[in-house]
C-alpha positions, 0 to 999 in steps of 0.5 A: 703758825700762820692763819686766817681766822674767820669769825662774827661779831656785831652782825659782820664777818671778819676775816683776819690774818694773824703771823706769829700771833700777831694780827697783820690785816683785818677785814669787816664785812656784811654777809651780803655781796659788796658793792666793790668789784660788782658790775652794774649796767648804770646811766650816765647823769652828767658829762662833765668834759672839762674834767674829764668824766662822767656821773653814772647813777649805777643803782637807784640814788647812788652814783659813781665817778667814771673817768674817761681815761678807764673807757678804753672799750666799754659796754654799751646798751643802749648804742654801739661802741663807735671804736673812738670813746673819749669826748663820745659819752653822752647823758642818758648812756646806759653803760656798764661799770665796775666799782672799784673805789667805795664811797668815802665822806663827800667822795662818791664811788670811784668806777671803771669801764674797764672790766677786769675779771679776776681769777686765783692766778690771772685777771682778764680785762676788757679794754686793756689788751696787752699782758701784764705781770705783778710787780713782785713776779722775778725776772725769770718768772716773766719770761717763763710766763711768756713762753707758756702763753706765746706758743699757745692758740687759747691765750692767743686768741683771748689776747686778740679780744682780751687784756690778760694779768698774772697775779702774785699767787703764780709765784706759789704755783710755779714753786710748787713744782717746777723747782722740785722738778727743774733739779733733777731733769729737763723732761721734769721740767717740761712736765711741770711746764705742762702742768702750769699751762695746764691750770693757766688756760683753765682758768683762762678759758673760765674768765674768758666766757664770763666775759663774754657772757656778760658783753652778749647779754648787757644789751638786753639787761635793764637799767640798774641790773647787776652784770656780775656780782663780786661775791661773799665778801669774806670769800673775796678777802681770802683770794687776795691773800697769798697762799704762802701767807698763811698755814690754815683757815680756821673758823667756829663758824658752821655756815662759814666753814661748809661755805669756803668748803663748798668754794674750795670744791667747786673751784678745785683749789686743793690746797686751799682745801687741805687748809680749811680747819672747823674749830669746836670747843664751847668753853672757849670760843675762836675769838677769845683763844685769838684775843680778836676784842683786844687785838681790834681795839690796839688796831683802832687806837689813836697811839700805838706802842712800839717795843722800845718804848717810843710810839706813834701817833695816827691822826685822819683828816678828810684830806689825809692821815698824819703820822707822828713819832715820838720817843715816849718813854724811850731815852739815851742821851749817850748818842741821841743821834743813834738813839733816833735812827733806832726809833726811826727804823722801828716806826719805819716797820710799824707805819707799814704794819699800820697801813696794812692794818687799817687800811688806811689809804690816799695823802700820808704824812709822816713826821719822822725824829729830826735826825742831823745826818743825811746818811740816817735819813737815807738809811731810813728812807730805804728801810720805808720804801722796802717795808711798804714795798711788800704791802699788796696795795700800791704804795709810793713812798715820795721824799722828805720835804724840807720841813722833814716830813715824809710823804706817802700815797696809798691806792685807796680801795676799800674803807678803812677798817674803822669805817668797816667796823663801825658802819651800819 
């Protein structure tokens, strides 16, 4: 069975997702609200036009980089929007920013004046007006989607002033129903048609007036103000899990469980509801039945161990992470070359377990076994890009230099989980 554990440990709440007993992602995170995806009323400090960008200091001695490219229609304070932004940002700017990217090392935080405001099935944003669809949605889905919003007046009017993105969890929507249905009778796919439509523009309608909520009342907020808060971290961490991704939500946590009951309550996400399980057993507590200690610390290991006795070596630099493989205490001098695409293939699925695991992101470099045959690097260049396409955070898989290392770039978000667990 699938699930997602919540549990505390060293004054943090961890939210992970276990599959087949194995741990797949994990998250650490304070009990306050986060920093990430809040929406600040900052100043903007610096303009720098040769790059760009601006600094905007969005609390008291933290400043975030604001990129022009992410300033399509910002919310302004202290002036109004003149319709044309690039070359216009000015210091002393008060402008609202989302945080998109947490500080790292040197690196100050990542922000946009886009703001996006998200949903368990849509994003709505600011600034970019046009509909947009999450790579994983099929074909058949897009135009489907298309045709609920095309001939309905509430998404065109949101679609005249608003940006609109459906999220992978739609999949789980339109499955639900609509393919039960779509088997027997077209009145019963028209039904199911309704009913989506139906929780869409709810939804829709719910993001459009945090929206413009916040547009009216920034100009008569303070500096520094919090616009929109991003919410209880762990809270936040479940919504970006699919819904077929786990069978439970478990917890031995009092305050957590009636807090994500609550949640499911006042949101009406019933089947998130139906998930929500209250573990009690004092002699032996969540973490220890869930071997939580011994799965994080494989998680923060320097070498990982693959069943066939090859294993990886993961080393982070300021710049970017290394990967390396190595055939260990796996040996077959038969076919050496069969022997290392084997491994190869192998480490293919683990890379990918590992960046979701650790949340590692930016500059990857994988040192794959030599291999003679073109056709094995191919083999195991298709079989990198198809594991890493299924994780949720954008990954782009480039080439293998001449030298035989492969390059990877992962979109960088929030901390790695070494820096989240460790963190004070």
């Amino acid at each position: 069975m699938n699930t997602v554990l919540l549990v505390r440990r060293n004054n943090k709440i961890l939210t992970l997702l276990y599959q087949d007993n194995r741990l797949l992602r994990a998250e650490a995170c304070d009990e306050t609200d986060s920093v990430l995806d809040s929406i600040y009323l900052g100043r903007v400090k610096k303009v720098i036009p040769n790059i760009g960008a601006a600094f905007v200091e969005f609390m008291p001695g933290k400043l975030c980089f604001l990129p022009f490219t992410d300033c399509r229609e910002p919310v302004l304070a202290n002036r109004q929007y003149e319709g044309s932004f690039q070359g216009t940002l000015k210091a002393e700017d008060e402008i609202a920013v989302q945080i998109v990217r947490d500080a790292s090392g040197t690196k100050e935080y990542g922000a946009t004046a886009d703001l996006s405001f998200a949903g368990k099935y849509l994003v709505l944003t600011i600034g970019k007006r046009q509909t947009g669809f999450s790579a994983k949605l099929s074909k058949q889905q897009k135009t489907l989607l298309r045709e609920l919003i095309s001939e309905d007046e509430t998404f065109r009017s949101l679609l005249s002033r608003y940006g609109l993105v459906f999220r992978t969890n739609v999949i789980a929507l339109l499955q639900k129903d609509c393919e039960p249905r779509s088997r027997n009778t077209n009145t019963g796919l028209s039904e199911c048609a309704d009913r989506i439509k139906e929780v869409l523009i709810k939804e829709a309608c719910f993001l459009m007036e945090q929206a413009d909520t916040l547009r009216e009342n920034a100009p008569h907020r303070t500096c520094y103000s919090t616009l929109k808060k991003s919410g209880t971290p762990y809270i936040k961490a479940l919504q970006n899990y699919y819904e077929w991704e786990y069978d439970r939500i478990e917890t031995d946590d009092d305050q957590i469980f009636h807090e994500l009951e609550q949640y499911c309550i006042e949101h009406q996400l019933d089947s998130t509801l139906k998930k929500l399980v209250y573990y009690q057993d004092e002699l032996l507590p969540l973490s220890k039945l869930y071997s939580v200690e011994a799965r994080l610390a494989e998680a923060l290991d320097r070498k990982v161990w693959m069943k066939s006795g090859a294993y990886l070596v993961i080393d982070r630099t300021e710049a970017l992470t290394c990967i390396d493989i190595n055939s260990g205490k796996c040996v077959d001098k038969k076919n050496p070359q069969e022997h290392y695409e084997r491994i190869n293939l192998e480490a293919a699925d683990e890379i990918a377990h590992q960046l979701m695991l650790r949340n590692l992101s930016g500059i990857i470099i994988i040192d794959f076994i030599n291999m003679e045959s073109e056709e094995a690097n191919r083999r195991v260049m298709q079989r990198l890009r198809t594991v890493l396409s299924r994780d949720p955070v954008k990954t782009v898989v480039y080439d293998m230099t001449p030298l035989g290392l492969v390059e990877v770039t992962r979109k960088k978000g929030k901390k790695t989980l070494c820096e989240q667990l460790t963190e004070q």
